[in-house]
BATORMAR-654745 format. One record per residue (C-alpha): x, z, y. Coordinates in steps of 0.05 Angstrom, whole numbers. Example, Ala and Ser with C-alpha at 12.3 -4.5 7.8 and 13.67 -1.06 7.14 Angstrom:
! residues 2
((246 156 -90))
((273 143 -21))
! end
This chain:
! residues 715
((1863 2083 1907))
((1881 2048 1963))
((1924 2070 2021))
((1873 2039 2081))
((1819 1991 2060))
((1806 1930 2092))
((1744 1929 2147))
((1703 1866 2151))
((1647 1861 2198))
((1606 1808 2167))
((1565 1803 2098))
((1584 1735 2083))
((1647 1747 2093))
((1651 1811 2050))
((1609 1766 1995))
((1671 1719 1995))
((1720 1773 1981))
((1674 1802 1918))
((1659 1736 1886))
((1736 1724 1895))
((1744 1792 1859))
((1702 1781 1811))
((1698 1711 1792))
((1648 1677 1753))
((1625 1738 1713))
((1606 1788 1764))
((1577 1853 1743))
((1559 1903 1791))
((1553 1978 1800))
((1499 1998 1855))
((1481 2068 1865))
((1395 2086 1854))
((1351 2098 1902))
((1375 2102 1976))
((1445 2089 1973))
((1436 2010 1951))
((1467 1962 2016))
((1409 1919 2009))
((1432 1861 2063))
((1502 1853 2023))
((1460 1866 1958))
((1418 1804 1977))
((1468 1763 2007))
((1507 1771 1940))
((1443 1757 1898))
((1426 1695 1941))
((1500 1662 1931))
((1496 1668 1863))
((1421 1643 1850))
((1451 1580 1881))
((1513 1568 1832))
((1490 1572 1763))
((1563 1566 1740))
((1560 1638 1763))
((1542 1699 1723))
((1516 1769 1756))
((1500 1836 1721))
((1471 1890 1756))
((1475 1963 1737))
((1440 2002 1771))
((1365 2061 1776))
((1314 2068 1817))
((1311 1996 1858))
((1264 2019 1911))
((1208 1975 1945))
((1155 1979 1989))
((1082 1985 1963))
((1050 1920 1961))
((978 1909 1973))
((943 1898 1922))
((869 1866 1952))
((846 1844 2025))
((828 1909 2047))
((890 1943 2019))
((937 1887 2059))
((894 1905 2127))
((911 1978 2117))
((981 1980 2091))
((1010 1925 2132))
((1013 1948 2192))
((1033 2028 2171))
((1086 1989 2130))
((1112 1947 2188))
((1109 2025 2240))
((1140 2064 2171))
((1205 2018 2143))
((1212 1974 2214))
((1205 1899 2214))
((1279 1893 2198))
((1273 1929 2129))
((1310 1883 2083))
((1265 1889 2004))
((1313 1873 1951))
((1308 1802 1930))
((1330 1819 1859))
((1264 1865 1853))
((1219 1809 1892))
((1239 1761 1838))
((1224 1817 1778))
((1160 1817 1795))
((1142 1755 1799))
((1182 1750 1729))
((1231 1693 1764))
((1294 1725 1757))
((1347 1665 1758))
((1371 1656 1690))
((1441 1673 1710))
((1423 1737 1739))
((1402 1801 1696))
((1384 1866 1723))
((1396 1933 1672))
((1368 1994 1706))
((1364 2062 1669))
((1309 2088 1718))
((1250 2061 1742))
((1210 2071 1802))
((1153 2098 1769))
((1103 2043 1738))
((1135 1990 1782))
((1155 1951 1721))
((1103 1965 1672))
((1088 1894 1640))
((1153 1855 1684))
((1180 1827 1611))
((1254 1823 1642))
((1250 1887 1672))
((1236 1921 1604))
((1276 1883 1558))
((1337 1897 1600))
((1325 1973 1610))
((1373 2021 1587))
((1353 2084 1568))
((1410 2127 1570))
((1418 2207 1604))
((1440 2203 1674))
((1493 2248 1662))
((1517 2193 1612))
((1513 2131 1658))
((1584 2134 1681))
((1609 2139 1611))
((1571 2090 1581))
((1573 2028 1634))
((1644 2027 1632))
((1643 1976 1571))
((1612 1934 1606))
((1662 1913 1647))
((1647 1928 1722))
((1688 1888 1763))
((1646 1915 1837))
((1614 1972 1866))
((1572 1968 1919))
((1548 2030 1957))
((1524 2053 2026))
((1560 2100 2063))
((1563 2142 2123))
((1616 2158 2173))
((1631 2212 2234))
((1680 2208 2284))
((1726 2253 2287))
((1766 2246 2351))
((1811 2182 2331))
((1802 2195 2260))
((1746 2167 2214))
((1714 2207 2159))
((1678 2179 2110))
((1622 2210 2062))
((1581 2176 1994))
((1534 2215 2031))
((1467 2207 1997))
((1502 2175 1923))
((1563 2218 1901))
((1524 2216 1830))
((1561 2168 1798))
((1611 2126 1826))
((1676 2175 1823))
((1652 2196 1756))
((1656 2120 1739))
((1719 2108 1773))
((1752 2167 1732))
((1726 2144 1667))
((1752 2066 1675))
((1816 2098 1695))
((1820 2134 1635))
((1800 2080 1593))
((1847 2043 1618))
((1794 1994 1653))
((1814 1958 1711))
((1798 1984 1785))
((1732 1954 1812))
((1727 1931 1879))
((1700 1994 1913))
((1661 1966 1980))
((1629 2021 2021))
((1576 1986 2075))
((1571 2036 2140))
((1493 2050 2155))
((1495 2089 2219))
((1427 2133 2210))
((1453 2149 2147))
((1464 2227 2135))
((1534 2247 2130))
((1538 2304 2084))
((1612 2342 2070))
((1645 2375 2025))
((1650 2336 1951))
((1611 2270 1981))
((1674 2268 2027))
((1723 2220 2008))
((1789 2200 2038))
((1783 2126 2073))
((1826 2100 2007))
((1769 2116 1963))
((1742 2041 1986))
((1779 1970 1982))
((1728 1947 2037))
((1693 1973 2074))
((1635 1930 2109))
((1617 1948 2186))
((1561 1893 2199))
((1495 1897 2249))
((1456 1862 2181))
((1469 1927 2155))
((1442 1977 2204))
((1374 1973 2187))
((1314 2025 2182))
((1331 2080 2124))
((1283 2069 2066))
((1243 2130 2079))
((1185 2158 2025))
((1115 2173 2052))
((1100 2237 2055))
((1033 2244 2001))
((977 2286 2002))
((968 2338 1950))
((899 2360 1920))
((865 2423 1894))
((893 2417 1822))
((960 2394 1839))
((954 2466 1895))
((939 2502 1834))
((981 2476 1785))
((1039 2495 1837))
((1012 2570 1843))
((1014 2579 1764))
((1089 2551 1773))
((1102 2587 1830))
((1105 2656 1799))
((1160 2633 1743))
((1210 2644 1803))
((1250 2706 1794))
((1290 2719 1862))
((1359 2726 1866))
((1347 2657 1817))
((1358 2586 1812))
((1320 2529 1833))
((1311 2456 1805))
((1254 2411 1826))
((1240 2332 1825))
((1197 2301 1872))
((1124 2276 1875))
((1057 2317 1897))
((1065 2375 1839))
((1132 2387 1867))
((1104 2392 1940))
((1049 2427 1910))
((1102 2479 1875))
((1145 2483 1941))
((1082 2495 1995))
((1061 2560 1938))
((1135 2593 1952))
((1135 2581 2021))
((1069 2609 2022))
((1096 2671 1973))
((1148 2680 2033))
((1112 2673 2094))
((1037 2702 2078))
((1043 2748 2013))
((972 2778 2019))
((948 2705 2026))
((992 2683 1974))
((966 2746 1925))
((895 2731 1943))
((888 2658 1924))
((925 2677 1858))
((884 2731 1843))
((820 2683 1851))
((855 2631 1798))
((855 2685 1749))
((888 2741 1715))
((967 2727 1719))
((1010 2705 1655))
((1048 2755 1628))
((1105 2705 1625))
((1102 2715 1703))
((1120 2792 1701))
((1177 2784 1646))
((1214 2727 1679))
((1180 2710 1753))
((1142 2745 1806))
((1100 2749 1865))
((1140 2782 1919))
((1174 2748 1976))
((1246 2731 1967))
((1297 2783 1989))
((1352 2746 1948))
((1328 2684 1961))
((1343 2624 1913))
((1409 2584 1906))
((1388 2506 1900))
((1426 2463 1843))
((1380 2399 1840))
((1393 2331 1814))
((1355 2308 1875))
((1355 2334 1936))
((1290 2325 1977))
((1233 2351 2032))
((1217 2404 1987))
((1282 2442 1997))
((1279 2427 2071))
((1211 2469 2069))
((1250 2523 2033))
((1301 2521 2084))
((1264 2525 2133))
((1228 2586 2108))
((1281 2630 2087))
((1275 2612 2006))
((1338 2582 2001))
((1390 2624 2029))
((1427 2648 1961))
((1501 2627 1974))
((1545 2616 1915))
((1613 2618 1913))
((1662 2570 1870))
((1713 2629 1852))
((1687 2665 1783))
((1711 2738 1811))
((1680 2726 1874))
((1618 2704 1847))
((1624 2768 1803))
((1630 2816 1857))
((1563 2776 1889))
((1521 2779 1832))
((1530 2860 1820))
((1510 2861 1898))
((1572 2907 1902))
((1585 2853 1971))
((1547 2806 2006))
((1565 2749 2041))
((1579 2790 2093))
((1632 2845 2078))
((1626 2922 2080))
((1663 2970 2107))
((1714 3002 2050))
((1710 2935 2015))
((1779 2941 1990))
((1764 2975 1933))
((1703 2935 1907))
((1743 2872 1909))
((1797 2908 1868))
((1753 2935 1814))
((1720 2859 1806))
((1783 2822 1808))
((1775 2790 1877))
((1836 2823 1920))
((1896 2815 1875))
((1948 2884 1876))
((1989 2838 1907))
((1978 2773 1950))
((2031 2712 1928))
((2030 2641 1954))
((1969 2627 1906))
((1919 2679 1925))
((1932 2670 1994))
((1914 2608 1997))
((1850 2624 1958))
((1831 2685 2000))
((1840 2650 2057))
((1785 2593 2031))
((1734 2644 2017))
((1741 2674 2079))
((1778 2743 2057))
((1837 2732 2106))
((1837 2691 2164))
((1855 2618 2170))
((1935 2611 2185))
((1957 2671 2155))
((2029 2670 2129))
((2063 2701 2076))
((2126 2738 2104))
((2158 2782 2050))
((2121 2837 2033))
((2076 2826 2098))
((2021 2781 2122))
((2031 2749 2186))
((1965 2742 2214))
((1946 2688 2267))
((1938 2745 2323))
((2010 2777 2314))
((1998 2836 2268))
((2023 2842 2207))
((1981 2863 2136))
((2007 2894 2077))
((2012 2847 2018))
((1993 2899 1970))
((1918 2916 1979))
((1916 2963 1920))
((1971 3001 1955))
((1947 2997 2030))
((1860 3001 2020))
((1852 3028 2086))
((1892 2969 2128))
((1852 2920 2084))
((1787 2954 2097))
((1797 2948 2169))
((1813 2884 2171))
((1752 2858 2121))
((1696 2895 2144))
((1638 2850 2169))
((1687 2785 2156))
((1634 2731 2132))
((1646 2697 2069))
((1668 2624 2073))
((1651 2564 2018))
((1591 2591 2002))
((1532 2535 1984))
((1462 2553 1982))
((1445 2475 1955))
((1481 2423 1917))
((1449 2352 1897))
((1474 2300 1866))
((1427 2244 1909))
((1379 2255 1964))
((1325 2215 1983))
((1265 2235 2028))
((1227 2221 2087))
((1237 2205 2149))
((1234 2285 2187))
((1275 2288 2115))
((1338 2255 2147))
((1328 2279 2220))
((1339 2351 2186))
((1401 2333 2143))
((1430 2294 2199))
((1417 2364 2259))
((1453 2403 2203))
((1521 2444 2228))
((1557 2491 2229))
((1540 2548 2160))
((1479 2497 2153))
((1527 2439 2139))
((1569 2462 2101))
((1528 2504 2058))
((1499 2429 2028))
((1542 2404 1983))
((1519 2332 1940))
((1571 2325 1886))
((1575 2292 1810))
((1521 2283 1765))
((1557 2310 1711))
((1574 2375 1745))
((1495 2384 1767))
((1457 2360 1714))
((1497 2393 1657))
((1542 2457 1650))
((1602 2418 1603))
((1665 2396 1649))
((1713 2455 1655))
((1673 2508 1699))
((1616 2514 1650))
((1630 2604 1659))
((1626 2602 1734))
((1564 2544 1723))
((1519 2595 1685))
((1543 2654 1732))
((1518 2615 1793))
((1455 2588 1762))
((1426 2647 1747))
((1360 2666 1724))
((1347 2580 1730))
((1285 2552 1734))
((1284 2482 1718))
((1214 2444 1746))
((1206 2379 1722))
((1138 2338 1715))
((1119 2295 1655))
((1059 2250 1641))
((1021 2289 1576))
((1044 2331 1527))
((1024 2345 1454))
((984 2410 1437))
((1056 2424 1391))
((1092 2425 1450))
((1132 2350 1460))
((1133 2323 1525))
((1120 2254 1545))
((1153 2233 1611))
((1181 2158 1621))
((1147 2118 1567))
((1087 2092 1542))
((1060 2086 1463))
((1073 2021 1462))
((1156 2032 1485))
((1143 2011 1552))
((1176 2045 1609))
((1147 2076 1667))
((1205 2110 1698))
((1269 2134 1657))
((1298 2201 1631))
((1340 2215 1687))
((1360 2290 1683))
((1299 2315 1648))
((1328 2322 1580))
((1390 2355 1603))
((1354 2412 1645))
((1306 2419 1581))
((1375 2425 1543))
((1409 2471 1599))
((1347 2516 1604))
((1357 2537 1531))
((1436 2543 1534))
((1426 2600 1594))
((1421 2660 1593))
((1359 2671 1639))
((1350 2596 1647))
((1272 2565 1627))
((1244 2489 1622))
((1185 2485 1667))
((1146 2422 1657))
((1092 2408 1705))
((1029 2366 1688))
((960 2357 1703))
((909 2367 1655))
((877 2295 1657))
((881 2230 1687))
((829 2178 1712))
((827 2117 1667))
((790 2057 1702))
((744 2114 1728))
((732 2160 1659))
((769 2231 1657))
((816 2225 1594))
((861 2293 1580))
((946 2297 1590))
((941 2347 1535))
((932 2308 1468))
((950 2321 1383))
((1005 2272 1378))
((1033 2209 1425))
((1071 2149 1403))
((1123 2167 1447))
((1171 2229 1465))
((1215 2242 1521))
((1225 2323 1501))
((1220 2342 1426))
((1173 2395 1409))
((1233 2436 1387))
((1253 2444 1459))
((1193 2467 1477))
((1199 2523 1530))
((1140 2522 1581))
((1081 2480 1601))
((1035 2489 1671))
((983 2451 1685))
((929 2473 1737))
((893 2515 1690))
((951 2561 1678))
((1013 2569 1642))
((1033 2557 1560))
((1081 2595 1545))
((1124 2561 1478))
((1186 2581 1464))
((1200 2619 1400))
((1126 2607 1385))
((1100 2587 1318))
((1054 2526 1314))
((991 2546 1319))
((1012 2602 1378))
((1036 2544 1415))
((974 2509 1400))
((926 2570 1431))
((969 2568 1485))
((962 2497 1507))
((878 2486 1497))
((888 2559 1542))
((914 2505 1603))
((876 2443 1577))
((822 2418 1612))
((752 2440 1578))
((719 2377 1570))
((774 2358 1512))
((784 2428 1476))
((734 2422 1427))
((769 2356 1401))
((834 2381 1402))
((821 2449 1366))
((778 2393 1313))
((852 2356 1306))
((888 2426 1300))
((841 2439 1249))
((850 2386 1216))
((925 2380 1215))
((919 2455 1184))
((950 2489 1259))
((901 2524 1272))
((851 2570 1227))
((783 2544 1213))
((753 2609 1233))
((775 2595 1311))
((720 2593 1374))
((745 2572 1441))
((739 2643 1487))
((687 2634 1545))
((749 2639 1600))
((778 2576 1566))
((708 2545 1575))
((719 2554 1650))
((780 2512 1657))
((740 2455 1707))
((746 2419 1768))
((692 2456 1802))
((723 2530 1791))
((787 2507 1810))
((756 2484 1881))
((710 2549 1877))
((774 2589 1875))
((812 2547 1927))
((752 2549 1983))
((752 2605 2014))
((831 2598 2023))
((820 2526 2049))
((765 2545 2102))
((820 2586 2129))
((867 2530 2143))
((907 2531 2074))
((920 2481 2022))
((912 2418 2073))
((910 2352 2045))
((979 2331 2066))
((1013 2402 2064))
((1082 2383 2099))
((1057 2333 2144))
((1038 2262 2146))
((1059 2202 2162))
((994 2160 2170))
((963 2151 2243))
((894 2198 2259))
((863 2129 2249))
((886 2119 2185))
((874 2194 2157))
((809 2182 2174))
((799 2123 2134))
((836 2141 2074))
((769 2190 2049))
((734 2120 2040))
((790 2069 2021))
((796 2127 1965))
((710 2115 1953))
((724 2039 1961))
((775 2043 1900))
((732 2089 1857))
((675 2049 1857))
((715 1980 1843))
((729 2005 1772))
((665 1993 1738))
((629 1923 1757))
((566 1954 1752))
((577 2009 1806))
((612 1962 1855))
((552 1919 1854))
((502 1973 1870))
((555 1992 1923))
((555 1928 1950))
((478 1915 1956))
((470 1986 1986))
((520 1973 2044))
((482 1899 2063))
((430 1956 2104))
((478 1996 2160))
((461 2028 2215))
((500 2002 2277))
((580 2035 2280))
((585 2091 2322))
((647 2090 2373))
((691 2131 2327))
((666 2081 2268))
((688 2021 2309))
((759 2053 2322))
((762 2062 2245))
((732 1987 2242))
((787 1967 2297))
((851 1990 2254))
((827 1952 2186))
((823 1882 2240))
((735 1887 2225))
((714 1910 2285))
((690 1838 2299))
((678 1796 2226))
((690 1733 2217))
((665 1699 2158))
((621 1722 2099))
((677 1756 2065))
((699 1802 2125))
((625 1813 2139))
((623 1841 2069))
((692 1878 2066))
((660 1909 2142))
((589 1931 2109))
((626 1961 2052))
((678 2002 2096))
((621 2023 2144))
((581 2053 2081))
((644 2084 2051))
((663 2118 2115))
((585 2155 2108))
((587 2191 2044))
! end
């Protein structure tokens, strides 16, 4: 670590310095997702493209890009919500550009261990260069390969004339990397940290000192707009399937979640459990009869407790629960303290007579040394500046304390009643990456707010091994650990990241190690979230199959399963138990072949008839059940917010009929020939007509593209 890094104001500049570092074998670290510095990324990239004599590696996840249109009408909608959303001055990366148009130099290779999802399905570098490795593991395992640079955005506050500086958004992996070349005995990389302004500065472990970096890069290239995710719209399956999950989560618990429309699906049902109970109660009752998983480990009330958040990634969702009051369970990184919190014999604000509760759990020693002053000052038990004189406390306001609480209880009880307790976190992420209202939030954050968020190591979130693993389990209690996956077999394997034919559509990540932490705690379950089926080229084709040529989660970690037909309850389950649970959550159209292949594999008896309430698990009961709440104003299409003009909400009902119909050549012809007969656009029509550039065609193929919009937009 250096004393003071060196602060360069210009990329090229800053590109100099790591190609000097580096040499002709370059191989670079870059954090996933938002924390990339795509301007000196590209630079960097460009350089070497031109010099063959040079070599670069990158190591790196979740290289994000902006969607891509994929026909005419697709570029007239997107392009100009793109250009509003990212800014004209978003910079893609050139690296992914080039993947997918398979042109990669051949002195460049790209090894990513997580993809955004189905990006690279069928980009042959892409997917021979994949890693697939644990994220917990990433740290340990790139240091073989040498890395000689780390590249990583950063964000700053000033503090009167000094600087801070945080990893804000990416403390995941690069200290954990740093630590393990160090103890390899690995040289130092170059460690640059880019400044983005807009960036979120977040406290606590993402704070580092300014020696953590050997450059740090200040440059106006590098102040573009954030990379921010669309918010997406959620439907009545995904709004059930999160209701079923919903009542899993005990309070006074532990939340984990991922991102994506089940997860905003999951988030709106316990903000809705906290904020309209009877509302909540009704809509569940008109699903169905609850699980009985739900009463042993969940529940339906609104959260007194609240939760305590310990997510790989932090996003929107925990905003929401925020915002709400979900998330307000503050943990406490001292295992007495956390003790005396968990038997609710204190809160995080003190009682009177407190004295003597501390003593019995361990958290006032008899007698205050050097040591525990020091630590009851941090937690908020004495006040900052307190001395140690004798057998006295000095406090900051004159007086003077006993050092002996067990001796003194009623000076000590004076002097702690309604003291609030300090380093408490109600969140802790290891990345965050959002939308734009996302950042606005994280960046308004002060005072308890602020430093109640703490982003910190992969390897302390994502796993309980490293040294605290008794305090770990303590704090993440009664854990509930939501991840989504693409199908699942009947015996209770999970398929998440890859395809049959060992393709990958997006990576491990953390998944298998909250499956494996679920088990190891006491209290802890696996909560895999799918839905039932999936849309093939326009034909229904079930999530819930026999067997699958690929597995993410082996069947013997199976735990639970909810789809939008209920919950499948696994663990400790024999085979064909776990098989009656799952075709109790599959979609109805596909249980009769699956009990056939259950049969047949000799899991399930030959004597077995589906029950008629398993016969009702369909689309049209699942929006039967949903209506009523729905005419009231619940369950709206985009449930946090949107992104997308009026204009272009309007439109999407029929660019969504547009794409349906383009699946089958047969149907988009009798499409086509029934929109060349259209009643003249009506002024809202030709506002509609206006944003897609067709309110005046030119040309037989934007007369066409106009008739078909016009009939889509009249269902």
């Amino acid at each position: 670590m250096n004393a003071k890094p060196e602060l360069i104001a210009d990329v090229d500049a800053c590109v100099e310095r790591v190609l000097a570092h580096g040499g002709a074998e370059l191989r670079v670290a870059l954090p996933l997702g938002l924390g990339k510095p795509n301007a000196l990324v590209n630079a960097l990239y460009a350089r070497v493209a031109a010099e063959p004599a040079r070599r670069l590696k990158l190591y790196t996840a979740l290289s994000l890009s902006r969607p891509s249109p994929h026909n005419p009408l697709e570029r007239r909608f997107l392009e100009p919500f793109l250009a509003r959303h990212f800014g004209d001055d978003y910079p893609d990366l050139a690296y992914v550009a080039a993947q997918h148009a398979d042109a990669l130099p051949p002195n460049v290779r790209v090894h990513e261990f997580y993809f955004q999802s189905g990006a690279l399905l069928n980009v042959p570098s892409a997917q021979r260069d994949y890693i697939s490795m644990n994220y917990t593991h990433v740290a340990r395992d790139v240091v073989g390969a040498g890395i000689n640079a780390i590249l990583q955005l950063i964000a700053v506050r000033d503090d009167g004339e000094h600087r801070r500086y945080s990893l804000a958004c990416n403390p995941d992996v690069t200290a954990d990397l740093l630590d393990h070349m160090a103890a390899a005995g690995a040289p130092r990389p170059l460690v640059v940290g880019v400044i983005h302004p807009d960036l979120p500065f977040v406290g606590n472990e993402a704070e580092v000192a300014p020696g953590f970096f050997d450059l740090i890069l200040d440059a106006p290239a590098c102040r573009h707009t954030l990379f921010a995710l669309p918010r997406e719209p959620v439907d009545a399956a995904e709004y059930a399937l999160g209701l079923h999950a919903s009542t899993l989560v005990r309070d006074g618990g532990t939340l984990q979640i991922g991102i994506g429309a089940l997860s905003d699906a999951l988030v709106y049902a316990l903000t809705l459990r906290q904020t309209d109970n009877a509302a909540y109660r009704s809509v569940l009752d008109a699903l169905g009869p609850p699980h009985a998983l739900a009463a042993a480990v969940g529940g339906s009330a609104p959260f007194e407790a609240g939760l305590y958040g310990a997510s790989e990634m932090v996003m929107d969702g925990f905003m929401r629960l925020c915002e709400t009051g979900v998330l307000k369970r503050r943990v406490y990184d001292d295992f007495a303290l956390e003790r005396a919190v968990e038997a609710r014999v204190i809160g995080d604000v003190l009682p009177v007579e407190a004295s003597a509760r501390l003593l019995a759990h361990g958290v006032l020693p008899p007698i205050v040394d050097a040591h525990e002053l020091a630590r009851l000052m941090r937690f908020g038990l004495l006040p900052r500046g307190t001395r140690l004189e004798g057998e006295a406390l000095l406090l900051p306001d004159g007086s003077r304390l006993p050092a002996a609480p067990a001796a003194h209880p009623a000076a000590w009880d004076r002097l702690l009643a309604g003291r609030s307790l300090c380093e408490g976190r109600y969140l802790r992420g290891a990345f965050f990456l959002g939308s734009k209202p996302f950042y606005a939030w994280l960046r308004a954050l002060d005072g308890a707010a602020f430093d109640g968020l703490s982003m910190t190591r992969v390897s302390d979130i994502n796993q309980l091994y490293g040294g605290r693993e008794a305090l770990d389990a303590l704090q993440r209690r009664d854990a509930r650990f939501f991840n989504t996956c693409m199908m699942a077999t009947a015996l209770g394997a999970a398929v998440s990241d890859g395809l049959a034919d060992g393709q990958i559509v997006s990576g491990v990540g953390g998944q298998y190690n909250f499956v494996a932490m679920a088990h190891a705690l006491a209290g802890g379950r696996s909560i895999l979230l799918l839905r039932s089926t999936r849309s093939t080229h326009g034909t229904a084709q079930s999530n819930i199959l026999w067997n699958y040529g690929h597995c993410t989660i082996p069947r013997h970690l199976r735990d639970v399963f909810v789809t939008e037909y209920g919950i499948a309850d696994l663990r400790g389950k024999s085979d064909e138990d776990c098989v009656l649970a799952m075709l109790a959550i599959t979609d109805a159209r596909f249980q009769p072949e699956l009990v056939a292949r259950a049969q047949a594999a000799c899991k399930l008896r030959r004597d077995f008839t589906l029950p008629d309430a398993w016969r009702q698990n369909t689309p049209q009961r699942l929006h039967d059940a949903l209506a009523a709440a729905q005419r009231k104003g619940l369950f709206p299409t985009f449930p946090f917010g949107s992104d997308f003009s009026a204009e272009e909400l309007a439109l999407l009902p029929a660019l969504k009929r547009l794409q349906a119909v383009s699946v089958s050549k047969p149907r988009l012809a009798a499409f086509l020939l029934g929109s060349l007969w259209q009643a003249a656009p009506s002024a809202a029509e030709t506002r509609l007509l206006a944003r897609l550039g067709l309110e005046q065609a030119h040309g037989i193929a934007d007369r066409v593209l106009r008739r078909m919009v016009l009939r889509a937009l009249r269902p």
